[in-house]
N, C-alpha and C positions, 0 to 999 in steps of 0.2 A: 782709693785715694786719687782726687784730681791730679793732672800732670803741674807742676810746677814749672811754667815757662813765661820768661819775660819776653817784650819787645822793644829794642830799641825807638825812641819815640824821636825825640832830637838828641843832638849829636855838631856842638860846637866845640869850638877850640877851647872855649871854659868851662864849658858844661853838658853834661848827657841826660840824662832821663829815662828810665827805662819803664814798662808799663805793665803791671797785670791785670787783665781784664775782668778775670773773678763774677762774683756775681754778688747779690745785696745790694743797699743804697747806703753800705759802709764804705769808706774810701779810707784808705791810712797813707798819712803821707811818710817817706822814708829817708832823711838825707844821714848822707855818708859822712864820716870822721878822716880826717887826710888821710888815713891809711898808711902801707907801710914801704912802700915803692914812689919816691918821690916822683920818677920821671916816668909814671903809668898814673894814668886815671884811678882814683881810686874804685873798687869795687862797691856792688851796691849791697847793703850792708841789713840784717832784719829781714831776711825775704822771707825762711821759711814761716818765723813767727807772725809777719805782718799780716800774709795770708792763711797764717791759723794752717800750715800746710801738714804737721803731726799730728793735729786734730781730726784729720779730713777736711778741712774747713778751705773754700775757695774764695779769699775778700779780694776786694778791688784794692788794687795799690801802686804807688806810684813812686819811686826811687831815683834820687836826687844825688848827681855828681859831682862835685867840685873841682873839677881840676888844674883851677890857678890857688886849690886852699884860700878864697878868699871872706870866709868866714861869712859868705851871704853881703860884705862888704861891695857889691859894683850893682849898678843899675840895670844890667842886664838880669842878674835872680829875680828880684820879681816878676821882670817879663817873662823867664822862662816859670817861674811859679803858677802865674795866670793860668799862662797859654796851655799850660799839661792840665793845671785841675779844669779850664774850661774844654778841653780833648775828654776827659773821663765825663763833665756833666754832660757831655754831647751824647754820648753813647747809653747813658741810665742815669737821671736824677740823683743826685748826692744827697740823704737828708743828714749824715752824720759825718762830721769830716777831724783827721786825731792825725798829728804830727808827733813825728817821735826823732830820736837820734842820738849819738854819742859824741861827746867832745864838740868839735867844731862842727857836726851835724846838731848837736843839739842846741849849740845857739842857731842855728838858721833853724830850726823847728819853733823857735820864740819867737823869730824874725816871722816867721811863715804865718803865724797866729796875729801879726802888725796887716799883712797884706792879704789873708783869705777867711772866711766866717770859721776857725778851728773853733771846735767844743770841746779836746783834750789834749793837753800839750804832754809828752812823756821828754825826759831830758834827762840823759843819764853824763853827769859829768857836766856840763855847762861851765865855758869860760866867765866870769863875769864883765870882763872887757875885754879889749885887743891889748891896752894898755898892760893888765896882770898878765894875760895869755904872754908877751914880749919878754916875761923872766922866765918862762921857761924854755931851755935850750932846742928843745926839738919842735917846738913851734915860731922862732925868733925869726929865725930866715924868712919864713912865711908872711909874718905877720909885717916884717918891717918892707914887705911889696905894696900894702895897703896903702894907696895915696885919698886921702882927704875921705874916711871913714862914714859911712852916712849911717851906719849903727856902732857907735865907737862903747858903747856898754850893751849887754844884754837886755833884752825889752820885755817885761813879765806881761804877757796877756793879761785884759782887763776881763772881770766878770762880765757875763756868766761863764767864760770859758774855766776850764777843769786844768789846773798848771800842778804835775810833781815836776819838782827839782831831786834829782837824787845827787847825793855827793858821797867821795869817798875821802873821808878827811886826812889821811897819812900823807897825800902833796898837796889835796887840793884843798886845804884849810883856807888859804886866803880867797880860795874862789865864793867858797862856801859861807862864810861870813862877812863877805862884801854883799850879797844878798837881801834885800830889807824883805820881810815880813809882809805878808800881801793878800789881799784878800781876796779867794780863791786857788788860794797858792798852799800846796803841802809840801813841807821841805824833806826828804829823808835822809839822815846822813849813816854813815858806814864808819865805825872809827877806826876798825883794823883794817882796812882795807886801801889800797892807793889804785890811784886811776886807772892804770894799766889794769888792774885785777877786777873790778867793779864787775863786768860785765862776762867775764868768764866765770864768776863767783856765783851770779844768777842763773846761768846757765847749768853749773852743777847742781845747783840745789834745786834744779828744775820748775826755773821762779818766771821765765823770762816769759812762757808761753802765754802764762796764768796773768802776768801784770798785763801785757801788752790785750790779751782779753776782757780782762780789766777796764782798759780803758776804751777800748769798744764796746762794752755794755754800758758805760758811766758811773761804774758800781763803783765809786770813791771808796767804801769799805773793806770794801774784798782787795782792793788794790792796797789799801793801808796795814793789810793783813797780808797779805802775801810779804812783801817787801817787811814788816816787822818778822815775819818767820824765818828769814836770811840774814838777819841780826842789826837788822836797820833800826832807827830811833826816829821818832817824829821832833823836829827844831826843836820845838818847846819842851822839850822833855829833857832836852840838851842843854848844857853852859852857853852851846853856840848858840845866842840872842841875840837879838838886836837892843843895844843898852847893856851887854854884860860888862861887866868891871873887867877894865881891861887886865886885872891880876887874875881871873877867871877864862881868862882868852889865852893870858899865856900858861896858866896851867894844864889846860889843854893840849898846848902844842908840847910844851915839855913832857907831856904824858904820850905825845905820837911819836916824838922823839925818841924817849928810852924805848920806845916797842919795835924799834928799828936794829937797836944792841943788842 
């Protein structure tokens, strides 16, 4: 099995980067979730899956820090966006390039697909605004440092790029239904499941390795597969629509509610 080692690439007061140099003309981009140490950097988050590193697998990858939690929110992310994926094209041509992330990593992996050619967005949790992000208490502080927003809702990559949105509807109901319908866009939601749990939940069920290969190959099926086999549901199959009667919307919630008693 290759060694699994990063490099610090840059290294700002808001931001880090850290770089695996791997091999292929796969590139995964990785950005981190606030994490759980306010006054530390967060850690860089997806590594051993990004690089496929249980596999044997060595991909190139590149790991994204936030450390003012600015939600991709300041003009400096896209410059340090650029600058790291033109650092990886420099070193081996990129023909295949897949942004993924959790929480507030995974709105700047949408952001990321506005400023770089991505062909797979993976998005585990996505806020749908800064605005919804603000009622929740452990992201308030954060969000209310944002002055003058230049992505004040989340951005769905346009075709031909490859968007899952995964949700897990026990808190993140309102994220998940502020969402429209999109074309190239697959929703999956989780009913039992609340944010915190999403992604530990794929990890037991030994889901996480398999999506995230997924969507390095582009195999939309096997990834609609995997993620149905963890108890996921594709939107449409769901009450959560766009256009559902809003009595359909709140039985819903009434139904995440009693699963809490």
């Amino acid at each position: 099995m290759p060694p699994l080692s990063l490099t610090r690439l840059y290294d700002t007061s808001a931001f880090a980067v850290d770089h695996h140099q791997g091999d292929g003309d796969a590139l995964v981009l990785s950005f981190s979730s606030i994490g759980h140490d306010a006054t530390r950097l967060p850690s860089p988050e997806f590594v051993a899956s990004a690089i496929g590193h249980r596999q044997g697998g060595n991909r190139r990858a590149l790991f994204f820090m936030d450390a003012a939690r600015s939600w991709g929110n300041t003009p400096l992310f896209p410059e340090i966006v650029r600058r790291a994926y033109a650092h990886a094209c420099a070193q081996r041509p990129v023909r295949q390039l897949i942004a993924l992330g959790l929480s507030m990593g995974a709105y700047q992996a949408l952001i990321a697909a506005q400023i770089l050619p991505v062909d797979t967005v993976l998005a585990f949790g996505p806020q749908y605004s800064l605005e919804l992000a603000a009622n929740r208490r452990e992201w308030q502080p954060w969000v209310a440092r944002i002055d003058q927003p230049l992505w004040p809702i989340a951005p769905l990559p346009a075709a031909p790029c490859q968007t899952f949105l995964v949700h897990a509807l026990r808190d993140d109901l309102d994220h998940a239904q502020s969402f429209r319908p999109a074309r190239g866009v697959d929703h999956i939601l989780f009913d039992d499941l609340d944010h915190s749990s999403l992604l530990p939940h794929l990890k037991r069920r030994g889901c996480l390795d398999g999506v995230i290969d997924a969507a390095v190959a582009q195999d939309r099926r096997r990834m609609l597969r995997i993620l149905q086999s963890a108890g996921g549901r594709r939107r449409e199959e769901s009450v959560l629509q766009a256009g559902s009667p809003p009595a359909q919307r709140q039985e819903t919630q009434e139904r995440m509610r009693k699963s809490d008693l």
